[in-house]
C-alpha positions in Angstrom: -25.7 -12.3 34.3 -27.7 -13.1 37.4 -25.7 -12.9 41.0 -25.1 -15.8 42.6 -27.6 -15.8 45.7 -24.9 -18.1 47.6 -22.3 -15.4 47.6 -22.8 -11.8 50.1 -21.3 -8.9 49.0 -17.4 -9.8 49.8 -17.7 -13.0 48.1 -18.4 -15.4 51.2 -20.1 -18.4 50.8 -23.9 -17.8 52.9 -27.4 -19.5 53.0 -29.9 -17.9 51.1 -32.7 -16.8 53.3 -36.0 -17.4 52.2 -37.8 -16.3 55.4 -39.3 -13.3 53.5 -40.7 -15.5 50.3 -44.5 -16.9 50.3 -44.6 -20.3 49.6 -46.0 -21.5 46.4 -46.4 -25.1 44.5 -42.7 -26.3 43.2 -42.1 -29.8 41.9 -39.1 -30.6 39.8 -37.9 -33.6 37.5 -34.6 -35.1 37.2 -33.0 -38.0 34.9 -30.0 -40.4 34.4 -29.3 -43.6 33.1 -26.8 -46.4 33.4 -25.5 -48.2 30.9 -25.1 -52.3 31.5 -23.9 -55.1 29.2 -27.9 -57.5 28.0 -26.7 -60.2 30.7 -26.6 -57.8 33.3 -30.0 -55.7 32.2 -31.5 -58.9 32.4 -31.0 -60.0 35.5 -32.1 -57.1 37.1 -35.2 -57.2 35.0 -35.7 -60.8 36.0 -34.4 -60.1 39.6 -31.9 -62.8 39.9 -28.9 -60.9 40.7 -27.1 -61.7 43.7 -28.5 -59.2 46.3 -32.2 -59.3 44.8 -34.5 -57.0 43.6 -32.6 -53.9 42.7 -35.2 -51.6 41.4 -37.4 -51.6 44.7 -34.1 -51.0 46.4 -33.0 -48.7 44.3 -36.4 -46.7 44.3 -36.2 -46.7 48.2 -32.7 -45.2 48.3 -33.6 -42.5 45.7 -36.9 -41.5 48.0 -34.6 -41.3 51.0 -31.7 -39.5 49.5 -34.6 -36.5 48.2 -35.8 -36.5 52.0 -31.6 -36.0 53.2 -30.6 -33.4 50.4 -30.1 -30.8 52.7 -28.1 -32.8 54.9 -25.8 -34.0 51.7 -25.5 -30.5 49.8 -23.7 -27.6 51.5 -25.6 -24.5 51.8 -29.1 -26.6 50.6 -32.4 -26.1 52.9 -33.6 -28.9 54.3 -37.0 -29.1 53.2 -40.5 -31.2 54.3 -41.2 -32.5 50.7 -44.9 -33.3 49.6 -44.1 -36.4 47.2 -41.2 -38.2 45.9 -41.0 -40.8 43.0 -38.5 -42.7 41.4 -39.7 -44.5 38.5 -37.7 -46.8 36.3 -37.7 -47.5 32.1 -35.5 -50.9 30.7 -33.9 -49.7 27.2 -32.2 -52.3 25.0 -28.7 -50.6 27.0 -29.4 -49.9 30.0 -31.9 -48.6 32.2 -33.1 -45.1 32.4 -33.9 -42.9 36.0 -36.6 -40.6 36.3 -37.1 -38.8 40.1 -40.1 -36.0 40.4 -40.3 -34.4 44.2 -42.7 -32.1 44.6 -43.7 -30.1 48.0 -45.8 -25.9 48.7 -42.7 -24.2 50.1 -40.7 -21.2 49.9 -37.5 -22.5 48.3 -37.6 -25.3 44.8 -36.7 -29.3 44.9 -34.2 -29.4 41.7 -31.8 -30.4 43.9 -34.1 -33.1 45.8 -35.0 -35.0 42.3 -31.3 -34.7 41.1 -30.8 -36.3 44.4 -33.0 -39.0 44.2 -31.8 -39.9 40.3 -28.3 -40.0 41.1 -28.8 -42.0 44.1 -30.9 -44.6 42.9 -28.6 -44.8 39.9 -25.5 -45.8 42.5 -28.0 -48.0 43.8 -28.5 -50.2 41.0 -24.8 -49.8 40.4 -23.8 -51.2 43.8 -26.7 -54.1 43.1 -25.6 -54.8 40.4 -21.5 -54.5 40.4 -21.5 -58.4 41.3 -22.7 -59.1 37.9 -20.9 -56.1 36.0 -18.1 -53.6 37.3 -18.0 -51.8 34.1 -21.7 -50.0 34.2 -21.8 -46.3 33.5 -24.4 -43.6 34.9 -24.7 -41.2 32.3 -26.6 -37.5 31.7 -28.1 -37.0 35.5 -29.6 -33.5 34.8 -33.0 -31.6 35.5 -35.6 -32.1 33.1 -38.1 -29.7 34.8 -38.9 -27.3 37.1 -42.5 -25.4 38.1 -43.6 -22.9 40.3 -41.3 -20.4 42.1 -40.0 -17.3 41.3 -38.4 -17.7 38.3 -41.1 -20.0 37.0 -41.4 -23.1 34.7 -38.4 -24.6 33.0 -38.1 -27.6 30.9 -35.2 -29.1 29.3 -34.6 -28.7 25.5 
């Protein structure tokens, strides 16, 4: 089993440092979706809810929440990221989240694209609660992962 780098040696809690590491290319991917009854789903897709376009909202809060991670996740460097995106797919349920943030540093940005997916998935969920209280956001995980240390990943 691998040691838990945010632990020392009695067990405390501690930031990893990363002054030592060279910096390399790192971009991750993260997904979610939330579930919404066809009336809903369709006015977001027509934008006629009643707070307006909720997918350019929602993109924006999902960009701004990857820039804030380290500000929202104990322990979490704050990092000058390269590129974030937040793109959006309408399924016949719902609509599914995909956030890829990218950036040539010394530490990864898994927890910068899980950021941005979960927040722009509350987004649409507070757009949209007007119209539906019962949506659900569903599997927010990490699809993939380059560069680094421990080098690619991708979900199975």
């Amino acid at each position: 089993m691998t040691k838990l780098t945010h632990l020392d040696d009695s067990g405390a809690a501690r930031m990893v440092d990363v002054g030592g590491k060279s910096a390399t290319v790192r971009s991750a991917t993260a997904a979610g979706f939330i579930r919404m009854a066809p009336a809903t789903l369709a006015a977001v897709r027509e934008g006629s809810g009643p707070k307006g376009d909720v997918l350019a909202a929602a993109r924006i809060a999902g960009i701004m929440a990857a820039k804030r991670t380290g500000e929202l996740i104990p322990l979490c460097h704050p990092l000058a990221l390269d590129s974030v995106a937040v793109d959006f797919t309408f399924e016949a349920e719902g609509i599914a989240v995909s956030a890829r943030a990218s950036l040539t540093g010394k530490t990864g940005v898994e927890m910068e694209a899980l950021t941005a997916a979960a927040m722009a998935l509350l987004t649409i969920y507070d757009m949209a609660k007007a119209l539906e209280k019962g949506m659900v956001i569903e599997n927010v995980r990490l699809i993939e992962k380059t560069g680094g240390k421990s080098g690619d990943w991708r979900a199975a």
